[in-house]
C-alpha positions in Angstrom: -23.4 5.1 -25.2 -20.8 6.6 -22.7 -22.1 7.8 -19.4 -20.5 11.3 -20.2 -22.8 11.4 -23.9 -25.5 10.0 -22.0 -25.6 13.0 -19.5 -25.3 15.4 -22.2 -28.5 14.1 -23.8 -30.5 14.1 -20.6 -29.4 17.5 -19.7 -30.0 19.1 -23.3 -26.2 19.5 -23.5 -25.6 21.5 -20.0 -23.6 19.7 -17.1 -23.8 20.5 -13.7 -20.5 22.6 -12.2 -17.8 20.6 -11.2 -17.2 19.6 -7.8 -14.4 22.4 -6.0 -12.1 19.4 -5.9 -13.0 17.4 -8.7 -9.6 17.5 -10.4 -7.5 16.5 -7.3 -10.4 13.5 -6.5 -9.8 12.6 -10.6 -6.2 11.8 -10.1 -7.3 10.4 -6.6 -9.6 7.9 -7.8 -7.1 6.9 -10.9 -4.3 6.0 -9.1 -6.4 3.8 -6.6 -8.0 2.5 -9.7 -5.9 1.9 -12.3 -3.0 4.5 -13.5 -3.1 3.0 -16.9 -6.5 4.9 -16.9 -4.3 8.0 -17.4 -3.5 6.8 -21.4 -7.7 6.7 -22.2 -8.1 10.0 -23.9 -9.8 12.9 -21.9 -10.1 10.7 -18.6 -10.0 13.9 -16.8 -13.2 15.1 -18.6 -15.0 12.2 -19.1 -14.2 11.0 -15.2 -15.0 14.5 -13.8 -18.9 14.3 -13.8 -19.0 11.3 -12.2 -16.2 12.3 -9.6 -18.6 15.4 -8.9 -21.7 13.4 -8.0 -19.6 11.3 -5.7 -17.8 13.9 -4.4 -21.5 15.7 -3.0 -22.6 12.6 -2.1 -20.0 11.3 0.4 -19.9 15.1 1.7 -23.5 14.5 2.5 -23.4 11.3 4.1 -20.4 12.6 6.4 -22.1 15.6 7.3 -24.8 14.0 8.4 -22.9 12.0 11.1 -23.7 12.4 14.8 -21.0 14.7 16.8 -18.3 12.7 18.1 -18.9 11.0 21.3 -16.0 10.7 23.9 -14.7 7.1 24.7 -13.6 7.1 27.7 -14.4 5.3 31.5 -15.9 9.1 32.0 -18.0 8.8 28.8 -18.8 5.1 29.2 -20.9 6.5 32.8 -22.1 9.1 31.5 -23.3 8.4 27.5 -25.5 5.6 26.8 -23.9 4.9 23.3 -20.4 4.4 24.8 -22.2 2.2 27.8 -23.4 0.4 24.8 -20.8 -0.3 22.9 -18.8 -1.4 25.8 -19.4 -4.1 28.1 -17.2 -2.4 31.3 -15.2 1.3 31.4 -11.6 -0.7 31.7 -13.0 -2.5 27.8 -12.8 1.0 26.0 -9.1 1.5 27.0 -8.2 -2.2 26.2 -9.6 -1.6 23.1 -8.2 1.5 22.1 -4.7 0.9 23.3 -4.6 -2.3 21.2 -5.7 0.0 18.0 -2.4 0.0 16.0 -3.4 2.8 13.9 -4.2 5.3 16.6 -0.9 4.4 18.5 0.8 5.2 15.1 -1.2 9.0 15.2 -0.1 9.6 18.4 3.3 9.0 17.5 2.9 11.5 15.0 1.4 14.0 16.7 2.9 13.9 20.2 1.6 17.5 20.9 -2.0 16.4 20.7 -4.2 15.3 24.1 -6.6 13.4 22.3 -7.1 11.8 19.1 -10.8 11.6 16.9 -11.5 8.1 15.4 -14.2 5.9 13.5 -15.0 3.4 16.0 -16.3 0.1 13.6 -18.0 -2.6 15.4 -19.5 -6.2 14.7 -23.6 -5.3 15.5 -25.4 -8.9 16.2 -29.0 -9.4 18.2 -29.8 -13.0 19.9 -32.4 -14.4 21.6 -32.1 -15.2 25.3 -34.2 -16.3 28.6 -33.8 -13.7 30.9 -35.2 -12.0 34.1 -37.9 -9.8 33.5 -41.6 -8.5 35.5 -44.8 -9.7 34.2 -48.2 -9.5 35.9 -46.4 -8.2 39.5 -44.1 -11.7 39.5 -40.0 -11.9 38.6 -39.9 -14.6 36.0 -36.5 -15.7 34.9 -37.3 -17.4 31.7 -38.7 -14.3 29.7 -37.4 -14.4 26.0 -35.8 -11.0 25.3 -33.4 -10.0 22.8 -30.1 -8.6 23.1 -27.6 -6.5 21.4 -24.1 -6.8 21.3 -21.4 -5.3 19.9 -18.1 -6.9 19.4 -15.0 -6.9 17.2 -14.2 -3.3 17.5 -11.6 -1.8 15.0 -10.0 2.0 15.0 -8.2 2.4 11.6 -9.0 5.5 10.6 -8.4 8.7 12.8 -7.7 12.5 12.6 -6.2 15.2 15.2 -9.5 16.8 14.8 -13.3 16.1 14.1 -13.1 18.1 11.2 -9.7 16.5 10.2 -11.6 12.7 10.2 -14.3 13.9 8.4 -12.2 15.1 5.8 -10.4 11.7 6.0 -13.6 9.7 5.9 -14.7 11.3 2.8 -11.4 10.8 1.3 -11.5 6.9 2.2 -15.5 6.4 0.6 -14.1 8.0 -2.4 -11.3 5.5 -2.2 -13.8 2.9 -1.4 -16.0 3.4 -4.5 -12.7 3.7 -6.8 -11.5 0.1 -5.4 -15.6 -1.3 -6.4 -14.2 0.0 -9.8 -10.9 -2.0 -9.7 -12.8 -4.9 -8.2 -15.5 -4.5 -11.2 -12.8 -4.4 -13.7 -11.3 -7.5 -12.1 -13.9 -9.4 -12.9 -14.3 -8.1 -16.4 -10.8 -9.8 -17.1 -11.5 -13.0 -15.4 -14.8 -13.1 -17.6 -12.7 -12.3 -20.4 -10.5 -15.0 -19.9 -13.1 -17.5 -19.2 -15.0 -16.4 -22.4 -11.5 -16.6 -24.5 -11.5 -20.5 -23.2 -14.5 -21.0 -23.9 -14.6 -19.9 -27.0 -11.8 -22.0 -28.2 -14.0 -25.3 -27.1 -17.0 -24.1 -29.1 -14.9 -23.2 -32.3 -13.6 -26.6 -31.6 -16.8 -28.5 -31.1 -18.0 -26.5 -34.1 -15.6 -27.8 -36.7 -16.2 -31.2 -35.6 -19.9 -30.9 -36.4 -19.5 -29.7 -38.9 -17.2 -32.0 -40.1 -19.3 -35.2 -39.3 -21.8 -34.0 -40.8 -20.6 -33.1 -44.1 -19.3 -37.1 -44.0 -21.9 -38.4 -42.7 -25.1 -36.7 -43.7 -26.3 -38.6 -47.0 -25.5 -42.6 -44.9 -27.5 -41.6 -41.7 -31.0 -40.2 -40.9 -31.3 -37.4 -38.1 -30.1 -34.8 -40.1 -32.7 -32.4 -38.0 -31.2 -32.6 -34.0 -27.6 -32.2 -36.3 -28.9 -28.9 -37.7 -30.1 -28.2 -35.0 -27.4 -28.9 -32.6 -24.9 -26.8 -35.2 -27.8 -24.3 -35.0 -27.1 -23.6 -31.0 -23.7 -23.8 -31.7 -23.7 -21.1 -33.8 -25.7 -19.1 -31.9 -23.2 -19.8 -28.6 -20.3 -18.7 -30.6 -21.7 -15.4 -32.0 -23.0 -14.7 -28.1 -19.7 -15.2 -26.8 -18.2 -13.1 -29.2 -20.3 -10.1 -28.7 -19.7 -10.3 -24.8 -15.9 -10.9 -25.6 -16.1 -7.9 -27.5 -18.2 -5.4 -24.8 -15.3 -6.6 -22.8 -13.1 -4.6 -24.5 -9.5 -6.1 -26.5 -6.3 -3.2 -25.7 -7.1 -0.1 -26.1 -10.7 -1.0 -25.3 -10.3 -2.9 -22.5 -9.0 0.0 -20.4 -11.7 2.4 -22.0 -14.3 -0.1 -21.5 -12.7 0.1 -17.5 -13.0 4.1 -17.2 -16.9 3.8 -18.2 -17.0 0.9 -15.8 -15.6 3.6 -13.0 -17.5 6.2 -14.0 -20.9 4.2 -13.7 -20.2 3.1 -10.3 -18.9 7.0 -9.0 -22.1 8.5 -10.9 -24.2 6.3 -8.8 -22.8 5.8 -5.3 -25.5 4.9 -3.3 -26.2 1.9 -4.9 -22.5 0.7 -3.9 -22.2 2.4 -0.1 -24.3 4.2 2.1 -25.5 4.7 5.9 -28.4 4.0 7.1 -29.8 4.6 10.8 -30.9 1.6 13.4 -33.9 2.4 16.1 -33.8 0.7 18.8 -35.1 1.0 22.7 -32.3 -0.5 25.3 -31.9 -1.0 28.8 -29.0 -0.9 30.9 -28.0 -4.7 29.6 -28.8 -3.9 26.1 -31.9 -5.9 25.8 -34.9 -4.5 23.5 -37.6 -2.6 25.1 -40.5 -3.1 22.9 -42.8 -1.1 24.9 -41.4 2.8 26.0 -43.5 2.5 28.9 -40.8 0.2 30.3 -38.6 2.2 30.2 -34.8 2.2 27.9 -33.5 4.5 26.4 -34.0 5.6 22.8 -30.9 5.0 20.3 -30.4 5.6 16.3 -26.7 3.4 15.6 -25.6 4.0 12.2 -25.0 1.3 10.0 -22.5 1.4 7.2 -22.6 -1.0 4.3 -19.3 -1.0 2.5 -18.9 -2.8 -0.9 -16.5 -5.5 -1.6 -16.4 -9.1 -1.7 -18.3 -9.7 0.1 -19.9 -7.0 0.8 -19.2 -5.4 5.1 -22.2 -4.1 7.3 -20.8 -2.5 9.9 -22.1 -0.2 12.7 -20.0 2.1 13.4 -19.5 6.0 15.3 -17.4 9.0 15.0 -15.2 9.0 18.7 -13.0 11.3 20.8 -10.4 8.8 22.5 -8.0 10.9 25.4 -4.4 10.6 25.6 -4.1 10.1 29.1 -6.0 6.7 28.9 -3.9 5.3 26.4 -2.6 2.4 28.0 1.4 1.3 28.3 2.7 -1.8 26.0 4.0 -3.6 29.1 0.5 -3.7 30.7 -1.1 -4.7 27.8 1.8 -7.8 27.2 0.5 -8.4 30.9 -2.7 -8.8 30.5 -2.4 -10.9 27.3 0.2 -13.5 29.6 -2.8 -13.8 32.0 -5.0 -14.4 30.0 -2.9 -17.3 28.7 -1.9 -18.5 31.7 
């Protein structure tokens, strides 16, 4: 039963109103997909449902994003996130000026003093010996964990906070529409292994078959023959009904809508954000116990499908302009650290 049939059961017939932009995310999500989609009869009506439930739910998770924070050597002294994700002030420029993607923006927009990005970042915890104060004396071989965030990326970025958001939720609709490729991928690479395969068995098959018919009234163990042929059988009519769901023409690219529409009609399953507690000093090491102080932080963590899979923390940022640094200083700094 089709997803679309399948929601008109549950709902008694009654859908729930289409998403404001379902139609323009429709077309969206096909040609990221698969434009072939386009010849599968009513793909518009049988894909908008689906669109619609993953339309409200990356509005939701987007909306629900912290503010912006500003990277910048002011914001790194002054907001514990950015002292966080940074190990000095000079790092954020570094990092920002070698951000391809936001030099590209600022070419296009050369009227614009700053520039609104998702900062992504590699989020790992280890387990050192450091310094710490127990009973009244400085030890300096007191387990602690830290955190550290590395491999920063800026790809995707906006003129304004409201312009990235719209661009985020455009690029998790994307996302979910490439899970749909990927799936359908797979489906033909199956297919092509079952196609194989069932060539072998039909092969093997015929063989039994024919020693047996020669051989059956001269030798004794008729039984584990039969019952070989039996498995045989059974194999073959197996991989024929999952050749089949695969879909052959015409079904193959049907079977690949209802493949996108499962994975759109249930996004969370494929990518979502979830939130981080933890308690950090200065250095980033975990604070078990407030009354030592830290400061109190909730990182977001995206997880991202694809193969594999990406779990990345990440936050909405406000990069200035002004500290955008020249390409001759950065073609510096890479010769010394060379040298």
């Amino acid at each position: 039963m089709g997803i679309l049939s399948l929601w008109e059961r549950l709902t008694g017939g009654t859908r729930a109103p289409p998403h404001p932009r379902a139609d323009e995310a429709v077309e969206r999500v096909v040609q990221v997909a698969n434009p072939k989609l386009r010849l599968v009869p009513r793909y518009r009506a049988r894909l908008s449902p689906a669109v619609s439930a993953a339309l409200g739910y990356v509005s939701n998770l987007v909306a629900a994003l912290p503010p912006a924070r500003e990277a910048s050597a002011a914001g790194w002294a002054e907001d514990p996130y950015i002292h966080a994700f940074f190990a000095t002030a000079g790092d954020i420029a570094r990092v920002f000026s070698r951000a391809s993607d936001l030099r590209a923006h600022f070419d296009r927009n050369p009227g614009t003093a700053e520039a609104y990005a998702v900062l992504g970042m590699e989020m790992t915890e280890r387990r050192v010996l450091g310094v710490a104060l127990e009973g009244g004396l400085l030890r300096n071989d007191v387990a602690q964990t830290t955190v550290g965030f590395g491999d920063h990326r800026i790809r995707i970025c906006g003129a304004t906070e409201a312009a990235l958001r719209d661009e985020i939720e455009r690029r998790l609709l994307d996302q979910l529409a490439l899970e749909g490729l990927s799936r359908a991928a797979a489906d033909q690479s199956r297919r092509t292994e079952l196609a194989k395969e069932q060539a072998l068995l039909k092969t093997r098959l015929r063989l039994l078959e024919r020693q047996g018919a020669g051989m059956s009234s001269a030798l004794a163990g008729e039984a584990p023959q039969e019952s070989e042929l039996g498995r045989l059988h059974a194999q073959v009519e197996a991989n024929t009904q999952e050749l089949s769901s695969l879909g052959i023409g015409p079904q193959l690219l049907d079977a690949e809508l209802e493949r996108l529409c499962q994975i759109l009609a249930d996004p969370a399953q494929h990518l979502y954000v979830s939130g981080r507690s933890l308690r950090l000093d200065q250095m980033n090491v975990i604070v078990e116990d407030r009354a030592h102080g830290g400061t109190a932080f909730e990182f977001q963590v995206a997880r991202v499908p694809g193969d594999p899979p990406v779990t990345r923390a990440f936050a909405l940022v406000c990069f200035p302009r002004a500290e955008l640094l020249a390409p001759g200083h950065l073609s510096d700094e890479a010769a010394r650290l060379l040298a």
